[in-house]
N, C-alpha and C positions, 0 to 999 in steps of 0.2 A: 298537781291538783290534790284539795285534801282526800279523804276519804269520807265516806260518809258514817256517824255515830250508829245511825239506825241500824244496819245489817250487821249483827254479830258474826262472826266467822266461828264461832262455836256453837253449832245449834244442833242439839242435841235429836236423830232420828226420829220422826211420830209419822204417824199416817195421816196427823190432823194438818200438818205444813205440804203432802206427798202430792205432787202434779195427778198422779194418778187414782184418786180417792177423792169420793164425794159427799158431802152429808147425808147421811142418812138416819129419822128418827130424830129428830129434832136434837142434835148435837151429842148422841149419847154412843151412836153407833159409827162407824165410817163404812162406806161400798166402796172397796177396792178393785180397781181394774182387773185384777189376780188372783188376787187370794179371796176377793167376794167381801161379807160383811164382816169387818175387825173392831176392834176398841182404838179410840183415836191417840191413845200412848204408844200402840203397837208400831212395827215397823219391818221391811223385809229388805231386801235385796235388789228388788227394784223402786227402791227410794231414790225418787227426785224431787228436789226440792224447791218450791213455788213460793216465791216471796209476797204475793199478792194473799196468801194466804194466811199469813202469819199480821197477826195485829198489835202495833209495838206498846210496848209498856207506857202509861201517860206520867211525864213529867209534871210536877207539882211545883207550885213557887212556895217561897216562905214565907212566914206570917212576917215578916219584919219588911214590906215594903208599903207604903203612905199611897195615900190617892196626888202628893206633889211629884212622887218619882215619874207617873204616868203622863202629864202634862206636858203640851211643847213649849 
């Protein structure tokens, strides 16, 4: 089965991806289960990480394709 593009296997620790951490303060601050209120770059030791939270990068098409390519 292939793998899926979307989920990197390198994702770098935040508290803003962390199962345990919630927005707080309109995206500026995070509420940590733990450690209480962090910066959402922060990260600790009890990071786990929640894929529903994380919003993938949007792929762009290129300027070189016609309104015939789209047609059936």
């Amino acid at each position: 089965m292939p793998k899926c593009k979307l989920i990197n296997k390198k994702i770098h620790p935040q508290c803003a991806y962390c199962r345990h951490a919630r927005t707080f303060a309109e995206d500026s601050e995070i509420l940590c289960k733990y450690k209480g209120v962090v910066q959402p770059h922060d990260h600790c030791r009890k990071f786990k990480y929640d894929i529903l939270k994380r919003a993938p990068q949007r792929q762009t098409l290129g300027d070189d394709y016609s309104v015939e390519d789209f047609k059936l």
